[in-house]
N, C-alpha and C positions, 0 to 999 in steps of 0.2 A: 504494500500500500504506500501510496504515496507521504514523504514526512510531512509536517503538519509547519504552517509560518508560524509566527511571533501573535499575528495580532486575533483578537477576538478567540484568545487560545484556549478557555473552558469551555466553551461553545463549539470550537473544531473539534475540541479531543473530546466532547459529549458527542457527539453527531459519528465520528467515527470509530469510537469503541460500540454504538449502536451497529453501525453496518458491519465491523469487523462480527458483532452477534446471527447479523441477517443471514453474512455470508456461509458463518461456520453452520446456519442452521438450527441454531439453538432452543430449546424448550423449554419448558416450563418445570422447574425441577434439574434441569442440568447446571453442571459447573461449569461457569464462566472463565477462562481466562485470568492467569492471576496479576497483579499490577505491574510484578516486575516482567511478563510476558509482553504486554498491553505498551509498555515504555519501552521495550526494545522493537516493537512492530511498529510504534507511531514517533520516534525520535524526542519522545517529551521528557520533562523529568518526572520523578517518583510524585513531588509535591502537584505537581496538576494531576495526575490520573487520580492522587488521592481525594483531590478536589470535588472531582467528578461521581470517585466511590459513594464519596459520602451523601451528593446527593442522588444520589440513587438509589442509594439503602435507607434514606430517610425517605423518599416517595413512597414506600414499599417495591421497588422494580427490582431489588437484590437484596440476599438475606444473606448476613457472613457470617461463618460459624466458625469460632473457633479453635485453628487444628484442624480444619476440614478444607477450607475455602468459601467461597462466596458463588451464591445459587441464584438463577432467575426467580421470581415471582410472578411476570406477566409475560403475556404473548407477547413477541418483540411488532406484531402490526399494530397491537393497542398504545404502544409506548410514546409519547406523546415529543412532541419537535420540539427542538434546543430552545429556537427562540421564544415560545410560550413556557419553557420548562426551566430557562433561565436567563427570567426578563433582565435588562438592565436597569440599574436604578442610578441615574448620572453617569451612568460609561460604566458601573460596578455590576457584578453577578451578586446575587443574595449571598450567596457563601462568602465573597468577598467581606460582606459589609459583618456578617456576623462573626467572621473567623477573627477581624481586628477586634472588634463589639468586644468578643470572649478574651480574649490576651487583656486588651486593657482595663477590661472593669473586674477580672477577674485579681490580678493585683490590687486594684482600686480599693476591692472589697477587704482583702488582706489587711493591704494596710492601714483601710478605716476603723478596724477590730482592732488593729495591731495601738492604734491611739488612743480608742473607749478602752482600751485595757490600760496603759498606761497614764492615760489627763483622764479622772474625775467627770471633771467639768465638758472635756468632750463627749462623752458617754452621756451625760444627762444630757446635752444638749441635743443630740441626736435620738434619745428615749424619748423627747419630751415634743419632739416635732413628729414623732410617728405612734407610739404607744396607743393611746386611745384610737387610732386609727384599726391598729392590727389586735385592737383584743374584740370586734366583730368577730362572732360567731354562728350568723345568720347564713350560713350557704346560700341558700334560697334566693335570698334576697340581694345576693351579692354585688350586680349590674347597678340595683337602685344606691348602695352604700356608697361603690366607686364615684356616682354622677353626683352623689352628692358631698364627698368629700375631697381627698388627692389623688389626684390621677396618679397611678402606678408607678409612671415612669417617672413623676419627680423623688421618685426615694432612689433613684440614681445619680442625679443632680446632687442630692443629699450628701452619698457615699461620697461620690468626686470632690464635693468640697470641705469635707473633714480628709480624707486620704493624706494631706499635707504635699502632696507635688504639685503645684499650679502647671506643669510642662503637662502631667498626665492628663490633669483637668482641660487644658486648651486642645491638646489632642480628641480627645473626646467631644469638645463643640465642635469645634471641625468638622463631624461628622454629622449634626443636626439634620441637615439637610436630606441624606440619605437615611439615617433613620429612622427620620417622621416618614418618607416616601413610605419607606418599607411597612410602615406599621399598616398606614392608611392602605395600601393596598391589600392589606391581609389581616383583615380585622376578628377577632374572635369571637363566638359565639358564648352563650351563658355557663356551658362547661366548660367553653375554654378559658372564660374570662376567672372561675374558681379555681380554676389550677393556678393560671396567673396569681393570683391572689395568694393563695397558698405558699407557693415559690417565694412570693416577694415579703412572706412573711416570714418565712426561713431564713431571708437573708437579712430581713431587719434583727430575728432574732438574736442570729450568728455575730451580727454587726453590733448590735448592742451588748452582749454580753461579752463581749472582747476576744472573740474564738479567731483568730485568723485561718488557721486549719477549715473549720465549717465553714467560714465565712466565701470562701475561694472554692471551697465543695458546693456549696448553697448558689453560687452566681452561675457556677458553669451546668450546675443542673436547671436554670432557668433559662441556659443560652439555646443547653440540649432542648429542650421543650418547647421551645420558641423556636426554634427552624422546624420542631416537627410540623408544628401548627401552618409555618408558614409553606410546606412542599406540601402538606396533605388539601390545602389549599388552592396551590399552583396544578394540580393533577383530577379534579374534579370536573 
């Protein structure tokens, strides 16, 4: 097969790890091709085919098992085209926007634990802007709490600005833009908005109680959840 150019490269190497499946024939149940196979047939590196793995495993289109390899899930004619499967958001693929999203809030959250553990006064001040918020226990009623109280995504704002690095903080508005796109395109429904909730109450907790450990387990389990929501979205 032909090697693959520079531009629009999660996109070339989603569209031809598909054909490379058309070609081989592949089913429903069978094992795919493994990364390091896929990087020597298409001239890319390891990090873009992983790119790609992942959102394909997160659509459900691939299941990997560990010690085994990685299996189809759907028919390769149901499988849905690059460019609806990974819109751009400003020139970025979703994965882009969340792979940075995870790296930097996931330190973020560290080290905002890492300072309610050690300043007092940081710790309540950050308790005392979300506490009442997260001891709702209404599931049910969850959509009507958020509309009427703080939106989710400012207890990020939050983190970023106890974390103590205004470089990390500035990084991260930088990013507003692409963000908010991504959110507004893929809005969640009333269980998905309780999971959300849930998640973001994990990581208040973690964050309050000075855990940096949970705290960095707690953000990258909402980042995992939040691309689920957003590919099981993009595939319907």
């Amino acid at each position: 097969m032909k090697k693959l150019e520079r531009e629009n490269m999660t996109k070339k190497i989603y569209d031809a790890v598909i054909e490379i499946l058309k070609q081989g024939n592949y089913k429903v149940g069978d094992k795919i091709p493994t990364e390091l196979s896929l990087c020597e047939q298409l001239g890319v590196s390891r990090n873009s085919i992983r790119e790609v793995s992942k959102a394909l495993t997160l659509a459900g289109i691939t299941t990997s098992v560990a010690g085994k390899g990685t299996f189809l899930n759907k028919e390769i004619g149901s499988i849905t085209l690059s460019d609806q499967f990974l819109p751009d958001i400003n020139g970025y693929t979703l994965n882009e926007i969340m792979d940075v999203r995870t790296m930097l809030e996931m330190e973020a959250g560290e080290r905002a634990a890492e300072n309610c553990r050690t300043d007092p006064a940081i710790a309540k001040q950050f308790a005392d802007w979300w506490q009442e918020f997260f001891q709702f226990t209404d599931l049910e009623n969850v959509e009507e709490h958020v509309r009427s109280g703080r939106k989710l995504s400012e207890i990020h704002f939050d983190i970023m600005r106890i974390c103590g690095n205004r470089l990390l903080e500035k990084m991260f508005l930088s990013m507003m833009d692409e963000i908010q796109e991504a959110r507004s395109r893929f809005p969640g429904g009333t269980k998905e908005l309780r999971n959300e909730f849930l998640r973001h109450k994990e990581i208040y907790e973690a964050v309050a109680s000075g855990d940096p450990r949970r705290a960095r387990a707690a953000m990258k389990a909402h980042f995992r959840g939040t691309e689920a929501i957003q590919f099981s979205h993009m595939i319907k």
